[in-house]
C-alpha positions as a printed Julia matrix, in Angstrom:
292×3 Matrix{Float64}:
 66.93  20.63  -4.85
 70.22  19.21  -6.0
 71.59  22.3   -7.12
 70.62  23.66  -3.47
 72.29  20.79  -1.62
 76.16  21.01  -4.03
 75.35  24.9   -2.14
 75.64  23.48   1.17
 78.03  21.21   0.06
 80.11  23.75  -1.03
 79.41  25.92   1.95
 79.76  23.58   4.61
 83.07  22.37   2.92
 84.5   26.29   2.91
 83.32  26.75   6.07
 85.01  23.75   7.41
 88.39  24.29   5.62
 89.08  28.23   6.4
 87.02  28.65   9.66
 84.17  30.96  10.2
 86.3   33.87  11.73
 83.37  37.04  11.96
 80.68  34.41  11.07
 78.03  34.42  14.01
 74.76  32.98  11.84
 74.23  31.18   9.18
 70.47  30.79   8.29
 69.69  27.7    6.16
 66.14  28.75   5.39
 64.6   25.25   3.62
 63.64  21.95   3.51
 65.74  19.32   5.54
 68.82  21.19   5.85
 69.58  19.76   9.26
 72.62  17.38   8.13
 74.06  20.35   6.32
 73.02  22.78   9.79
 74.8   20.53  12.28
 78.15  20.31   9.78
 77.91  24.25  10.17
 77.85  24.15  14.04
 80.69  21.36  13.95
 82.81  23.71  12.49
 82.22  25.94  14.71
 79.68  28.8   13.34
 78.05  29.8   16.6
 74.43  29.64  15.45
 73.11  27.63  12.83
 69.08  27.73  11.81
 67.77  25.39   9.94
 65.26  23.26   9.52
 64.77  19.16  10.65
 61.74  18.89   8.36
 59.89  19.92   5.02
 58.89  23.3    5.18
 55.91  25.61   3.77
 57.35  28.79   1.61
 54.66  30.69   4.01
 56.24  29.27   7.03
 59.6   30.2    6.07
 58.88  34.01   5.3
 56.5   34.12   9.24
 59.81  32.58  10.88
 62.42  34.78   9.09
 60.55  37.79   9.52
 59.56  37.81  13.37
 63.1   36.01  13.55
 64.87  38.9   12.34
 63.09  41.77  13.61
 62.74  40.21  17.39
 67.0   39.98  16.6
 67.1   43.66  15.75
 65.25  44.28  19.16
 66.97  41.83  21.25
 70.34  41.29  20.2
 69.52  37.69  20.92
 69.65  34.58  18.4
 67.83  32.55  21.1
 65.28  34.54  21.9
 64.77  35.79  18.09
 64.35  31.85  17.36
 61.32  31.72  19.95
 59.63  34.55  18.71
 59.9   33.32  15.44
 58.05  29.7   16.95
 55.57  31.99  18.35
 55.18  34.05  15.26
 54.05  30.78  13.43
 51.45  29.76  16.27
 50.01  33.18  15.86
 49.38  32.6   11.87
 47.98  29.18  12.48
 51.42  26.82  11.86
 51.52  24.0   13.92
 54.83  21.87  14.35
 55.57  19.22  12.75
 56.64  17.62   8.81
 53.51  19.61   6.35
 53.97  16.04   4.36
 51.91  14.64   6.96
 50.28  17.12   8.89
 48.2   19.97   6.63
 48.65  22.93   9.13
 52.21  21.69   9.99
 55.12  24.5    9.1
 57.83  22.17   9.66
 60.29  22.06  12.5
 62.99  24.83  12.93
 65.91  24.16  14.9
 68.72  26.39  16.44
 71.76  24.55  16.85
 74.75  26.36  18.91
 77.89  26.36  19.27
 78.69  29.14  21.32
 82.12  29.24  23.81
 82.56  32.68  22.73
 80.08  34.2   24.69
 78.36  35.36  21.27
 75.13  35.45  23.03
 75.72  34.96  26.57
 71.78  35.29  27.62
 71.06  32.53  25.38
 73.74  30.05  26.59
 73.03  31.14  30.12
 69.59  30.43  30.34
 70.24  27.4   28.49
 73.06  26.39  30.58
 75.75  25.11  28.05
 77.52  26.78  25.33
 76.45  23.89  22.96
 73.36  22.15  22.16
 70.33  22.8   19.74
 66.43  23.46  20.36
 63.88  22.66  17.96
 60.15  23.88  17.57
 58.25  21.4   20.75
 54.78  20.24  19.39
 53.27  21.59  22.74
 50.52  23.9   22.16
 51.32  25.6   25.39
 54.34  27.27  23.94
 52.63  30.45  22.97
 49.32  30.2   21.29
 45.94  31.39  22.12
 45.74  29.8   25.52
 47.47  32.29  27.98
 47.73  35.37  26.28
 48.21  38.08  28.81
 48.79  41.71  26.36
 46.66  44.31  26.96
 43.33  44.36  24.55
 43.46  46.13  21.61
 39.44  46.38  21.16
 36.3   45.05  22.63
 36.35  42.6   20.09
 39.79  40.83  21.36
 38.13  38.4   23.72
 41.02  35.99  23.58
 43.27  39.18  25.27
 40.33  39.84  27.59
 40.1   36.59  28.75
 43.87  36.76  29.96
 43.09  39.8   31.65
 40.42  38.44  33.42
 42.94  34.68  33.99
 45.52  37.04  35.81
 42.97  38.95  37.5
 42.42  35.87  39.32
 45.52  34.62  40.11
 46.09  38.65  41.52
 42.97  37.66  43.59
 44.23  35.0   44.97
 47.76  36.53  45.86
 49.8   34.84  42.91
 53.13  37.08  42.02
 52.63  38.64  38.47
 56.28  40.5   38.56
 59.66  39.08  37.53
 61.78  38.61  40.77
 64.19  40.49  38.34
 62.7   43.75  39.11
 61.44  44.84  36.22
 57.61  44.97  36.74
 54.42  43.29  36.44
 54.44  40.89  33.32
 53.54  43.18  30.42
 54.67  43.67  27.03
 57.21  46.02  27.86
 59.04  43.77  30.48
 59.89  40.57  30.97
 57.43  37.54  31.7
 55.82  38.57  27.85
 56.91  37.87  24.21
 56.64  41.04  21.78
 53.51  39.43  20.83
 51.59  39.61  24.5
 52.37  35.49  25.27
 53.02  34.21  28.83
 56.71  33.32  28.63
 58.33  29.79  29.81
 59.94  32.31  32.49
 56.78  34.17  33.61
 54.96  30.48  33.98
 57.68  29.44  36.5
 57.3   32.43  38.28
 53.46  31.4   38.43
 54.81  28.31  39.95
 54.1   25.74  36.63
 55.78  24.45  33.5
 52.45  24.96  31.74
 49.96  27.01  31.77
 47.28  24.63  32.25
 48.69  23.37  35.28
 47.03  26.71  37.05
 43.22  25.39  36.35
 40.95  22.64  36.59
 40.21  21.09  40.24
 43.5   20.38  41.13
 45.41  23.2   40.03
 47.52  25.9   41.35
 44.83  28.04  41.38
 41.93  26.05  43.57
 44.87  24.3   46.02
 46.05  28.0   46.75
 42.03  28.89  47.69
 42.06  25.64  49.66
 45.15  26.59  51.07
 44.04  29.67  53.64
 42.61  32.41  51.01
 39.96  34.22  52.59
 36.15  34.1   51.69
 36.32  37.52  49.98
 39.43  36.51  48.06
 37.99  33.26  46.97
 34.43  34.97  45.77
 36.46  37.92  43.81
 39.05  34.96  41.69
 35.57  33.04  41.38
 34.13  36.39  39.34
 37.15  36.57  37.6
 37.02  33.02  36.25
 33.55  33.16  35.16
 34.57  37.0   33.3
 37.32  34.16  31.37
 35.21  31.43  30.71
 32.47  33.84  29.05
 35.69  36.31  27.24
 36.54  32.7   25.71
 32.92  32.25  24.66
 32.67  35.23  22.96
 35.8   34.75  21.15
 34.81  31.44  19.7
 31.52  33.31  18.16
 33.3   35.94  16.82
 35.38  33.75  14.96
 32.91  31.86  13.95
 31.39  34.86  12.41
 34.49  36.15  10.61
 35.83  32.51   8.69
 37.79  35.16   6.85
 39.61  36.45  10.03
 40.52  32.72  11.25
 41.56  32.34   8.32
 44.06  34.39   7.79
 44.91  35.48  11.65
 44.41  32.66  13.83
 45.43  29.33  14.7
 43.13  26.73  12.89
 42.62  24.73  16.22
 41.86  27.84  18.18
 38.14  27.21  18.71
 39.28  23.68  19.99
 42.11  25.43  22.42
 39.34  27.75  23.75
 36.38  24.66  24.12
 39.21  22.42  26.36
 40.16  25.68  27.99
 36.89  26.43  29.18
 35.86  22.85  30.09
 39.25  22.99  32.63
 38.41  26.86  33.63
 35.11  25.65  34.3
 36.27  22.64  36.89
 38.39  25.72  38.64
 35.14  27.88  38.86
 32.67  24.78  39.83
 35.42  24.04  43.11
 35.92  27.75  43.99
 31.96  28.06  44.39
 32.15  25.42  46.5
 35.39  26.94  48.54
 32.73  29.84  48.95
């Protein structure tokens, strides 16, 4: 660990002296490297990843890798850095310092430091040229709770249950398409991350910061029924719900049955996402029978 930080040290201290002419990343891949991160970005390297926390080995090799191949597809360091976040929800990482919590990665951060224009989607959407972002512990970012990709199988209830989750908000006369042009949400548009999650950008188009906001008995979803949908539309969203809750059922058994699967593929609170999912689901379908 010494020997790592008289690196940075050394780094930092080159960087700072001789300027970081052609530079546009540096990637600080391990444990509490956020002093040495922000000295980076003070001296004006555009984007600086690093990491505010202790961080699992495992961690670090999920973030790189979806970090680094979304980059190749993108061209973006922002949007590489939250498909990298969503990479580690999808193998079961949670945020957060692993000295404390035992499915905790750590927290990544992206510091900028861009007036450049190195990559003007990310400062756009963010609105400044310089600021940082760091992994949010909020389980709606990503996850298991509004995946919207298509299937790949009868057996991938949590993607059926998102099918079933837009195919009420279609019902019900919600906009599913980017005002951008580009199409519905899907994989190979906008509104979707590479790995079939509901973006921050799709969710305002829904009209909500998260995706829970659409359900229970006061959501978006039941105060548009209340709000002039017809009989017919009301009865097909109220199928549609009841399709989700049961797809979200299923799931929860079939993981049950596979411990080896979880295990290795899925979030360790996912059978606690999918119980509180279903209990608010369940509230929207219990006040659309009654919208009937």
């Amino acid at each position: 660990a010494d020997q790592h930080i008289k690196v940075l040290d050394g780094l930092c201290s080159l960087i700072s002296a001789q300027g970081c002419a052609g530079i546009e990343l540096v990637f600080l891949n391990m444990c509490d490297s956020y002093d040495h991160g922000s000295r980076l970005s003070r001296a004006g390297v555009p984007y600086v990843l690093c990491w505010k926390t202790a961080c699992k080995d495992k961690a670090c090799q999920t973030f790189a890798t979806a970090f680094y191949k979304a980059l190749v597809s993108t061209c973006s360091y922002g949007s590489a850095f939250k498909e990298g976040c969503t990479a580690l929800l999808e193998r079961g990482f949670g945020p957060g310092d692993p000295d404390a919590l035992p499915h905790a990665a750590g927290i990544p951060c992206l510091l900028w430091n861009d007036s450049k224009g190195v990559d003007k989607q990310w400062t756009s959407e963010q609105g400044s040229t310089r600021g940082e972002k760091v992994w949010e512990p909020d389980c709606d970012y990503g996850g298991e709770l509004r995946r919207w990709r298509e299937p790949k199988g009868e057996w991938d209830k949590s993607a059926w249950a998102g099918k079933s989750e837009k195919a009420c908000l279609v019902a019900l006369g919600f906009v599913t398409q980017m005002p951008d042009g580009s199409g519905e949400f899907s994989e190979a548009n906008h509104g979707l991350s590479t790995q079939g999650f509901l973006t921050p950008a799709a969710l305002a188009v829904l009209g909500v910061v998260s995706y829970r906001d659409l359900w229970g008995d006061e959501g978006n979803v039941v105060n548009t029924a209340r709000g002039g949908a017809s009989a017919e539309q009301v009865r097909e969203a109220a199928r549609h719900v009841k399709e989700a809750i049961d797809h979200r059922q299923a799931s929860i058994e079939y993981f049950r049955k596979k411990p080896n699967l979880k295990k290795k593929h899925s979030n360790p609170d996912v059978e606690q996402q999918h119980l509180e999912m279903i209990n608010i689901i369940q509230k929207t379908l219990d006040s659309l029978l009654i919208l009937q």
